[in-house]
C-alpha positions in Angstrom: 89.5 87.4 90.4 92.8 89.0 90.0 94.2 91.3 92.1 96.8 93.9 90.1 99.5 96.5 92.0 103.3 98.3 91.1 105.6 96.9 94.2 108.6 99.2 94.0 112.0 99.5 95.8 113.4 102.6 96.1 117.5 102.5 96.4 119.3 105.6 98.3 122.7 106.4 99.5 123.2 108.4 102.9 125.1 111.6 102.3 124.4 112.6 106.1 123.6 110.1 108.9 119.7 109.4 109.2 118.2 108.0 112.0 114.2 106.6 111.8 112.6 106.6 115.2 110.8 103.0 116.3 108.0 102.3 114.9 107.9 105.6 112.8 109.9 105.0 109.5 106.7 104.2 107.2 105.2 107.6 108.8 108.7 109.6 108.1 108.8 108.8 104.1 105.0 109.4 103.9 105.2 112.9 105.2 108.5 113.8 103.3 106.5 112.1 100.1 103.4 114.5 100.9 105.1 117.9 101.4 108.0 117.3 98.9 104.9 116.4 96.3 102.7 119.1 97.2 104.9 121.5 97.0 106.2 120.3 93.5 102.7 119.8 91.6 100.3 122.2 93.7 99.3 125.9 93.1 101.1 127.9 96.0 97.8 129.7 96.6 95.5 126.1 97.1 94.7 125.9 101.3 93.4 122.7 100.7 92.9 119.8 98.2 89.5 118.9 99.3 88.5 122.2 98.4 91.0 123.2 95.4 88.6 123.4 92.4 91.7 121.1 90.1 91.0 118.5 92.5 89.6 116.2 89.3 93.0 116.5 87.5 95.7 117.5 90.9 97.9 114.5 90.8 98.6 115.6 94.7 95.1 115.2 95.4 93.9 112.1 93.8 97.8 110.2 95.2 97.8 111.7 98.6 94.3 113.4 99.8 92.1 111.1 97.8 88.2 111.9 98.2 84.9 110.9 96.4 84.0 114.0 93.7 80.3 113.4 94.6 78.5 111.9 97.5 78.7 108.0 97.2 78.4 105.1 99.5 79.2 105.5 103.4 83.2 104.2 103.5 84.0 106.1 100.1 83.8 109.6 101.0 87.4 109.5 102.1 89.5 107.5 99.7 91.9 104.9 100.7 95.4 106.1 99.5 96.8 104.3 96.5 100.1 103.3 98.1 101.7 102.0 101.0 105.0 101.7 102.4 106.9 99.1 103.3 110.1 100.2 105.7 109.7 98.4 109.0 113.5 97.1 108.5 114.6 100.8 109.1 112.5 101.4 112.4 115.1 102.2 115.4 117.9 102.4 112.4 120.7 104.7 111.9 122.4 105.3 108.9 125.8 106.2 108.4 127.0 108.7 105.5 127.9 106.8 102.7 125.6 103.5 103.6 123.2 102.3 101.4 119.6 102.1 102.2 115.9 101.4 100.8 112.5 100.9 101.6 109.2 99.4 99.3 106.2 101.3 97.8 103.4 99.2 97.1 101.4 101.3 94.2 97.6 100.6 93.5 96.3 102.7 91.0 96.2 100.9 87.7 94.3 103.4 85.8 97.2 106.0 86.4 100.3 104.3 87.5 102.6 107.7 88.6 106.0 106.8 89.4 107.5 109.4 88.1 105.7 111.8 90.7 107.4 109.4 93.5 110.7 109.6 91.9 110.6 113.3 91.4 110.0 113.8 95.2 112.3 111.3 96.8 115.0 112.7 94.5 114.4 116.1 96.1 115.2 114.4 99.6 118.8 115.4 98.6 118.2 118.3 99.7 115.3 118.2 101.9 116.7 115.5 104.1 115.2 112.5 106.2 114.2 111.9 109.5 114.3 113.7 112.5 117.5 115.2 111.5 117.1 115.7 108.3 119.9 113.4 107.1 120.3 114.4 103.3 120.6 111.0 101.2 120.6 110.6 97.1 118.3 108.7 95.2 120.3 105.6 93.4 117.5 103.5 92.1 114.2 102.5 91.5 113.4 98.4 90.8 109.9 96.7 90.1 109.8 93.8 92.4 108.8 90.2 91.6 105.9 88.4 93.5 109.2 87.1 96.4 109.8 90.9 96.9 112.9 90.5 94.8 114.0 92.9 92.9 112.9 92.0 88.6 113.2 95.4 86.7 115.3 98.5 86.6 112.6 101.4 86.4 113.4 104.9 84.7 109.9 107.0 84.9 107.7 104.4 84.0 106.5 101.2 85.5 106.1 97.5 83.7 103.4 95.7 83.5 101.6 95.5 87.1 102.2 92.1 89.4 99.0 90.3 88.9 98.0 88.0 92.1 94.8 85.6 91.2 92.1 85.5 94.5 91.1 82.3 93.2 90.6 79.7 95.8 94.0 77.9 96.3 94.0 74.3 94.6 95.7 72.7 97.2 94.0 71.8 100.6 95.3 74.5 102.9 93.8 73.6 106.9 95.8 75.7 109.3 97.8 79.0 108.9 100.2 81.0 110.6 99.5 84.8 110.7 102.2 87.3 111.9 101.2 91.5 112.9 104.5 93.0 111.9 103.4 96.7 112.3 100.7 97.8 114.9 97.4 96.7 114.0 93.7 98.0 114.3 90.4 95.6 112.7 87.5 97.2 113.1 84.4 94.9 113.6 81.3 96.7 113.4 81.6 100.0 115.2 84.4 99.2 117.5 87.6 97.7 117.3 88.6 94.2 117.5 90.3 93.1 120.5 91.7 90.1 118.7 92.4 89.0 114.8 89.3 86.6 114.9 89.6 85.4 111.3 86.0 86.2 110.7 87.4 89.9 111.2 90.9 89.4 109.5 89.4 88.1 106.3 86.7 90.8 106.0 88.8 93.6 106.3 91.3 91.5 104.0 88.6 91.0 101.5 87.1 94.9 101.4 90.3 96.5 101.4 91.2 94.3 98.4 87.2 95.3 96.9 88.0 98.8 97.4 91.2 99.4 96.2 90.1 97.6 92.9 87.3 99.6 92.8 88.8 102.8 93.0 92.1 102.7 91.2 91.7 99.0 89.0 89.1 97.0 87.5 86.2 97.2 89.3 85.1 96.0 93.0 85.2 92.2 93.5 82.4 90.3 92.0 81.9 87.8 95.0 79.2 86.8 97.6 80.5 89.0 100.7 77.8 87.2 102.9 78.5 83.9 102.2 82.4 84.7 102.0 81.9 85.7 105.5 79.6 83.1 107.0 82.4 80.6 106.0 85.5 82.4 107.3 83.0 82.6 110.4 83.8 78.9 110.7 87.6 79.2 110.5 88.8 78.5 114.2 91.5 80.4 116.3 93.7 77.8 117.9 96.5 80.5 119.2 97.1 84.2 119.5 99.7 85.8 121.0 99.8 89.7 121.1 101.2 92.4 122.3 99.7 95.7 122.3 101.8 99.0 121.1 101.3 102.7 122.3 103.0 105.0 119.2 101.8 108.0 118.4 103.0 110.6 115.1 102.7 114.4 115.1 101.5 116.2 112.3 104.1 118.6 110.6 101.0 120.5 108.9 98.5 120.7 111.2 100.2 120.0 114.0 98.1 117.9 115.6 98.8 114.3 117.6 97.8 110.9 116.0 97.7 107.6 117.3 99.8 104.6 115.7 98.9 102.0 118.3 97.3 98.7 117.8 98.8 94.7 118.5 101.6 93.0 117.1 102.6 89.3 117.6 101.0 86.6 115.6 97.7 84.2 115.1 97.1 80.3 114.1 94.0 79.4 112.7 92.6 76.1 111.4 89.5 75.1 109.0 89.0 75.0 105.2 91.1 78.0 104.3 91.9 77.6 101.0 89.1 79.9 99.8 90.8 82.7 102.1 94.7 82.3 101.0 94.9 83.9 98.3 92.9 87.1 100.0 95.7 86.5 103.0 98.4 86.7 100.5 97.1 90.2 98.7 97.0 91.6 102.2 100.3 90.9 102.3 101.0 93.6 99.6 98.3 96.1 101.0 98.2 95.7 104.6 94.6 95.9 106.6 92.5 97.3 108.9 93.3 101.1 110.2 95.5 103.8 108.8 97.7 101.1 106.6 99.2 104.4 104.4 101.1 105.1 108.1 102.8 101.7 108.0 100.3 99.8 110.5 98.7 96.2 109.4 101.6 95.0 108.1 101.3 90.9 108.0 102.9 88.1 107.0 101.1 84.9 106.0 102.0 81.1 106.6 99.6 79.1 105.1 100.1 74.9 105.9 98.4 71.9 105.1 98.9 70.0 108.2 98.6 70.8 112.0 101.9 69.1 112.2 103.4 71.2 109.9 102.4 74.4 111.9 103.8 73.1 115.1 107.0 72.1 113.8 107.3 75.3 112.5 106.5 77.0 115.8 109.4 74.8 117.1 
């Protein structure tokens, strides 16, 4: 019941200004990450990673174009990505030459942890450039981050141990909780999506994207009863929602083609026995959830309280 991941901080300082659009700065340093890192570990003459012959062994395929070698279960065919970012501080930002800057990189493969392929391409931004203007910046640093998202460890190529979270129900009685959508968020329920965070919905999605991320790059998927895990977060009461729903969309620079980046953001209050759910809550944190979380959407924030008291004097 443990729950393992690298959170990173990358360090930089702006040679040229760099501006990062709203709502697009997650997006931004994935696609400089992916064609910066093809380019440095791919044949020239590969078309495509789902069809290169290396894939087993292409560090570019199995980081950023993951994909099941043989036919497996319906959901695995396309592999979640084994990182996120975390740069929602730099959305609607412009940096000026000779500023510092950074964003976070949440890494979760355990079996191959591969800083050094993130270092190498971020280092090349120097002269690739950043943003819509391709501001040129220089790699400074690299830190391993604590479990307050403070920075712990100095990194050269090679990560420390990973930051272990336990999915253990919490030992103390947790009844109401304060959930906030920083980025735009999508939770799928069934075959359609979710008009609302019903925590029935948040924790599922919470609790597979946890399974599946340790079963594809950790330990193994979580040994748990998923039916009776979600009968009980069935019984977990909304109490207040406010939302807002956000229209973004991001161009591909390789294919060229349009994608949408919309979804709600504001925040959600629940109450009933949640201490079972917590800990999932608080991964989720570190991973995001529901759709398309490797372009910066279903980023959360958790509050977790004992009292309904406490939860409206926080609101206050």
């Amino acid at each position: 019941m443990i729950f393992g991941f690298y959170p990173l901080r990358f360090e930089f300082c702006a040679r040229e200004p760099i501006y990062f659009p709203p709502g697009k700065s997650a997006n931004i340093l994935r696609g400089a990450f992916g064609l910066i890192f093809r380019r440095l570990v791919c044949d020239p003459q590969c078309r495509s990673a789902r069809t290169c012959e290396r894939r087993a062994v292409c560090p570019y395929a199995r980081l950023f174009e993951p994909a099941a070698l043989q036919p497996g279960p319906s959901g695995f065919v396309d592999w979640p990505r084994p990182f996120v970012f975390r740069a929602t501080h730099l959305d609607a930002r412009s940096i000026d030459a000779g500023a510092p800057f950074y964003f976070d990189l949440h890494l979760f493969d355990l079996t191959m942890p591969t800083l050094r392929h993130f270092v190498t391409a971020f280092a090349e931004l120097a002269r690739e450039g950043l943003g819509p203007a391709l501001g040129r910046d220089e790699l400074t640093s690299v830190w391993q981050l604590d479990r307050h998202h403070r920075p712990a460890k100095l990194l050269d190529e090679n990560v420390g141990a990973p930051l272990e979270l336990s999915l253990a129900t919490s030992a103390e009685a947790v009844t109401h909780a304060r959930v906030r959508f920083l980025t735009p968020t999508e939770l799928k329920s069934g075959h359609q999506l979710a008009p609302r965070p019903e925590f029935a919905v948040l924790a599922a999605r919470a609790r597979d994207r946890i399974s599946s991320l340790r079963a594809l790059y950790g330990p193994g998927p979580l040994d748990i009863d998923f039916r009776g895990f979600g009968e009980r977060a069935a019984k977990i009461q909304m109490t207040r929602c406010v939302l807002t729903h956000v229209a973004i969309e991001r161009r591909s620079t390789r294919t060229g083609q349009t994608h949408p980046l919309g979804g709600f953001t504001g925040e959600a209050e629940y109450e009933g026995e949640l201490a079972e759910f917590v800990p999932y809550l608080e991964a989720a944190q570190w991973t995001g959830v529901g759709r398309q979380t490797v372009w910066g959407k279903g980023e959360i924030t958790l509050e977790a309280l004992a009292t309904k008291a406490q939860t409206e004097q926080e609101t206050k």
